[in-house]
N, C-alpha and C positions, 0 to 999 in steps of 0.2 A: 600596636602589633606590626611586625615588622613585615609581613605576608597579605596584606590588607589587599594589596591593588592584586596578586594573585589567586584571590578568592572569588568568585561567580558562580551562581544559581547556575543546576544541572537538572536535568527531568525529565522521563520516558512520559511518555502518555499514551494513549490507545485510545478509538472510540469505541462507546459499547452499544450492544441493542438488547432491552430490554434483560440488563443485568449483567451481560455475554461479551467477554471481550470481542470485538468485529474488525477491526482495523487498527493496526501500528504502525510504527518507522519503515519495519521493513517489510510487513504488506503492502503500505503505499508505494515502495521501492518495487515490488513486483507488479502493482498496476502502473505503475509509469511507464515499466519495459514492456509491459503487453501492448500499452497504449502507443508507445512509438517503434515496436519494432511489429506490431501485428501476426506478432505470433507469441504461442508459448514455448515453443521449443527456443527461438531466438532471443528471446527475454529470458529462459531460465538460464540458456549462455553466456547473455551477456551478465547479468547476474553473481554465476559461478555457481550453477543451482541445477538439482535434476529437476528432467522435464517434470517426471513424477512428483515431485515436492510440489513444483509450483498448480501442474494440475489439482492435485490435491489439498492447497492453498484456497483454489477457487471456490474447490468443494463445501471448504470447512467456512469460508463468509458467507457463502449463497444459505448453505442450513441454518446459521446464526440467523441474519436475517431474512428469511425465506423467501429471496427472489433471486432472480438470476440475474447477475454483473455482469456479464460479458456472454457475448455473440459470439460463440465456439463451431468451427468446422475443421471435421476433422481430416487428415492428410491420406493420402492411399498412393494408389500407383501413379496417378495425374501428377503427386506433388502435395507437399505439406500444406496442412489447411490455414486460413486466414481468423484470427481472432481480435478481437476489437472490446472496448468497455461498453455496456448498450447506459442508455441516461443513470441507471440506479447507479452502475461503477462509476461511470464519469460525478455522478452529486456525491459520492461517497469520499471516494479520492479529493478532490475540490474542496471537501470538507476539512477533511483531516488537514490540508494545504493552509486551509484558512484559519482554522483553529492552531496549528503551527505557526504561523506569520504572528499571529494575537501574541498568543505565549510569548514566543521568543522577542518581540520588541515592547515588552512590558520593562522599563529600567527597573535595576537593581538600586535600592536605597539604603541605606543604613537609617535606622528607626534608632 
């Protein structure tokens, strides 16, 4: 086959809890930006994301697996508030990172 070395394994994945999709590609891409920009306004920015999506990102993993990811305060007149992963988001994200890493340096063989 003339295409041979043009061909390599592709693959989405997600992790689930207890059936329920919880975390993807671009979940973890939304705890990343939370994680290093400490906010969600500034994360769904840099993103290219409404704050609402991503609030509502966090909504929809915290109910999947019923705890809460991240230490939300929220912004008012003083100034927008500070948000951070608490340990459940930090082992969550980590996870999905390390099962990422797994996957993708498994070589490809021809059987």
């Amino acid at each position: 086959m003339t295409h041979e070395k043009k061909l390599k394994p592709s693959f989405k994945f997600w992790i689930e809890y207890e059936g329920k999709p919880a975390l993807g590609e671009g979940g973890a891409e939304i705890l990343e930006a939370i994680e290093s920009e400490k906010s969600i306004s500034k994360a769904a920015e840099k993103l290219g994301m409404s704050y609402r999506y991503v609030w509502n990102y966090l909504d929809r993993v915290e109910k999947v697996i019923g705890e809460p990811i991240a230490e939300r305060h929220r912004g008012g007149k003083s100034g927008g508030g500070c948000t951070s992963l608490n340990e459940t988001g930090r082992y969550l994200l980590a996870e999905y990172k390390r099962l990422k890493q797994k996957i993708s340096t498994r070589s490809y063989k021809e059987e």
